[in-house]
N, C-alpha and C positions, 0 to 999 in steps of 0.2 A: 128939475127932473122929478117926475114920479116916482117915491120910492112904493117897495115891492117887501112884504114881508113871509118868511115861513115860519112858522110854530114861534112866531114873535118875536123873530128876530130881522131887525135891519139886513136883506140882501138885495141892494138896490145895486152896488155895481158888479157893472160885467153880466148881470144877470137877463135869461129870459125869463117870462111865467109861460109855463105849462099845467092849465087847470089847474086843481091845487099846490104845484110845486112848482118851486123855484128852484131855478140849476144853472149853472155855470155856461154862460157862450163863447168861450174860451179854452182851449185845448191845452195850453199851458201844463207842465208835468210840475208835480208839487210832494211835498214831504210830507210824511205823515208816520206816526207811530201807531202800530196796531199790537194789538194780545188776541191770539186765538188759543180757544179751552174746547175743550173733546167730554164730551158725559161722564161721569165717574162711574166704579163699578158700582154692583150693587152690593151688601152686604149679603155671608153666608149664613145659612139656616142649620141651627142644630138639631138632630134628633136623641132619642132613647127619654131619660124619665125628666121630669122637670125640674130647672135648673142647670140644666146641662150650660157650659159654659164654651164650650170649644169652636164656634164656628171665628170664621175670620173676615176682619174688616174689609168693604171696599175699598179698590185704588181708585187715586185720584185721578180724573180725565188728565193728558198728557198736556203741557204749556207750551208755545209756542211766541216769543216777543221780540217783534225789530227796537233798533233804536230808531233813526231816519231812515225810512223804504222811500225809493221815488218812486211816485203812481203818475199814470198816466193814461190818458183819455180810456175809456171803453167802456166792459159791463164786465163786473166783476160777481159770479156768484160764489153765495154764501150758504151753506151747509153745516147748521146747525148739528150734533151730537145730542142723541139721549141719553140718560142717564141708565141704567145700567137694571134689571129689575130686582127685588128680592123672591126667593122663592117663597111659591105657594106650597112646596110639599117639606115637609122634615128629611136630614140628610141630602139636600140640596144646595148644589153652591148658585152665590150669587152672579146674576149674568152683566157679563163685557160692556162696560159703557161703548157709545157709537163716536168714531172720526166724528170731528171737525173739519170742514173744507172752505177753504179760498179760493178762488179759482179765475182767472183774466187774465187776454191779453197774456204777455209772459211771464206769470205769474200764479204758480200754483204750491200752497203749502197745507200740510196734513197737518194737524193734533191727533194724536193715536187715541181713543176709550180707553180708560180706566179696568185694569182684567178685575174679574168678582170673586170676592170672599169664600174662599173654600169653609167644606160643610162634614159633617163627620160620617163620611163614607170612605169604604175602602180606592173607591178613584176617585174620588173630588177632595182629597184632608188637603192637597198641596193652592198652595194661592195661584190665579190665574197670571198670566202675564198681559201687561197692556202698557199702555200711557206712564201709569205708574200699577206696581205689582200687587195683586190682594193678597190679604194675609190667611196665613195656614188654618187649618185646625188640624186636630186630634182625631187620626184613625180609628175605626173602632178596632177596638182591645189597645188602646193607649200608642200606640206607635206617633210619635210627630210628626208634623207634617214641614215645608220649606215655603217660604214667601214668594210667590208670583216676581218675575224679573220686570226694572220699567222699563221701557223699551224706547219711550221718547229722546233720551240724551246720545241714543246710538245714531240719531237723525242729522246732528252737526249741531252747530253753534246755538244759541239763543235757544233751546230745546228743557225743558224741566219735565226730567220724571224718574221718579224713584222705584225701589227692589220693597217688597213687604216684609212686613213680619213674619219669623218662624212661630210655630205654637210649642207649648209646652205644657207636660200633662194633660190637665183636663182644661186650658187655655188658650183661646185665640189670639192669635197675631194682628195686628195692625196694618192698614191695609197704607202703601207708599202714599205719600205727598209730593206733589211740583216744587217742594221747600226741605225736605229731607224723607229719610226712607221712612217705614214704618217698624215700630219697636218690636221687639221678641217679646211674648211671652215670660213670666219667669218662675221660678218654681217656689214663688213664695205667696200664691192668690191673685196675682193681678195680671189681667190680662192686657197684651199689647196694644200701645193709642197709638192712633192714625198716625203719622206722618204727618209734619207743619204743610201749610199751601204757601203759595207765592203771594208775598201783599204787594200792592200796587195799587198806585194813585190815579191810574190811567182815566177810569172816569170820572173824577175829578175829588171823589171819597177816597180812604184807602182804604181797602177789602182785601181779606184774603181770601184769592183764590184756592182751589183745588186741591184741598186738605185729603188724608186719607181718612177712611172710616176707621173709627175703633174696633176691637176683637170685642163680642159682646157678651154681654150675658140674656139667658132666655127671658124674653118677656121685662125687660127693663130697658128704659127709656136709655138708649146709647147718648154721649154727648158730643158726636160729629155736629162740624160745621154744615148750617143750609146751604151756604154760597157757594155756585156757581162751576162744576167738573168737581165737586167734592165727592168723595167715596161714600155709602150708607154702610151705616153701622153693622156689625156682627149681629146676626138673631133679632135684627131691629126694623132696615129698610134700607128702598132701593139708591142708587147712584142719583145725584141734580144732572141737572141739562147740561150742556156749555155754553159759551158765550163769543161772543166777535166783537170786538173796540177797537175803531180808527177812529183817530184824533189828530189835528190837525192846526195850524196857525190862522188865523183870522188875519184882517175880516170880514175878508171875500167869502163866502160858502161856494164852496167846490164839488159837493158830491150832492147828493140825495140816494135816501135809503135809511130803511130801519128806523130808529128812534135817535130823532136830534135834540140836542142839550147844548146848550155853552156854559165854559170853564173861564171865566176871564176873558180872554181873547180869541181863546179854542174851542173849533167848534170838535163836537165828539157824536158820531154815528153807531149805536146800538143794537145787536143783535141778539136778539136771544130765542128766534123762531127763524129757518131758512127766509130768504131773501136777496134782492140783488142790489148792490152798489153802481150807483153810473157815474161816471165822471164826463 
């Protein structure tokens, strides 16, 4: 038999070629584990003199993770989240990371954005609500501010998203994580860290995802996670993208779409820019 290869990988049975890709001529319904990640927010923007310390971290894009989903033939589109921006002006909160979408066949699951980092204005000191919640700052004339609510875990099972941090004093909050909330502020200098992300092996590293931003300080480099629905830092920058991982048993290849990888015997399809899955 003629074997048949895609991005270097033996998929000679069951398979057709179609121009460059190979895919499955078999309808067969099959298991697969998948993560979908929603953009983080972005961090908030302080104003008044420099140094200001009070804006509040991004929340983390919302988590979404099967153990075994059964898929079955169609087209499944995928709907990438951006990450969340930071503001261009002083006294500005950071803006809502964007859904994640799944979507086929009977088959449709949300990851909620990341809400963004509250900034030191009289309506925006409180943390937005999303995915997971951005963290407060400091009203002007000192009043605190409350952590954005996550809003992912009210979605049902397998769901990760956490509440942010409150500020305090002249202190931002910590914007939630998919791995716990994000800290308070407290009244002794230090301003509240992100929220832990969810680690997983899924593509075939372990990374944590979708950490929350830290509460920052003006003009200093925050130390949020780059990876993947993370939240941007307080006074620093905006929310990451999301992401989409289905992985699967070999070692048939069964789908096409996105970026293909193999893990041992699994194959793993990559999204990190909208796109469609076929089975």
């Amino acid at each position: 038999m003629r074997k048949l290869y895609h991005n270097g990988f033996d998929v000679s049975g069951g398979l057709e070629q179609s121009g460059s890709f190979a895919y499955v001529a078999v309808t067969a319904p099959f298991n697969a584990e998948v993560m979908i990640v929603a953009g983080g927010g972005g961090g908030g923007r302080a104003g008044g003199v420099p140094g200001n310390t009070a804006a509040g971290g991004g929340g983390a894009g919302g988590v979404y993770t099967t153990g075994s989903l059964l898929i079955g033939s169609g087209q499944f589109d995928i709907t990438i989240g951006s990450g969340g921006d930071y503001p261009s002006n002083l006294d500005e909160a950071g803006g809502n990371g964007e859904d994640t979408i799944v979507s086929g066949s009977n088959l449709h699951i949300v990851a909620i954005g990341g809400g963004g980092g509250a900034a030191t204005d009289s309506t925006t000191h409180n943390g937005k609500d999303g995915g997971s919640g951005g963290g407060a700052a400091i009203r002007s004339g000192g009043q605190a501010g409350v952590g954005g609510t996550g809003l992912q875990p009210l979605s049902g099972s397998n769901n990760y998203g956490n509440d942010g941090g409150d500020s305090s004093k002249d202190l931002g909050g910590g914007g939630g994580g998919a791995g716990g909330a994000g800290q308070d502020a407290d009244n002794f200098g230090n301003n509240g860290a992100g929220g832990a992300g969810l680690v997983s092996s899924i593509s075939g590293t372990s990374i944590q995802y979708a950490a929350g931003g830290d509460g920052g300080k003006r003009l200093q480099p925050g130390s949020s996670l780059s990876t993947p629905g993370s939240g941007g830092g307080g006074n620093n920058d905006g929310g990451r993208n999301g992401i989409v991982i289905i992985r699967y048993e070999g070692p048939t290849l069964r789908a096409r779409g996105g970026t293909l990888t193999k893990v041992g015997e699994q194959f793993v399809h990559t999204f990190t820019s909208n796109g469609v899955l076929y089975v």
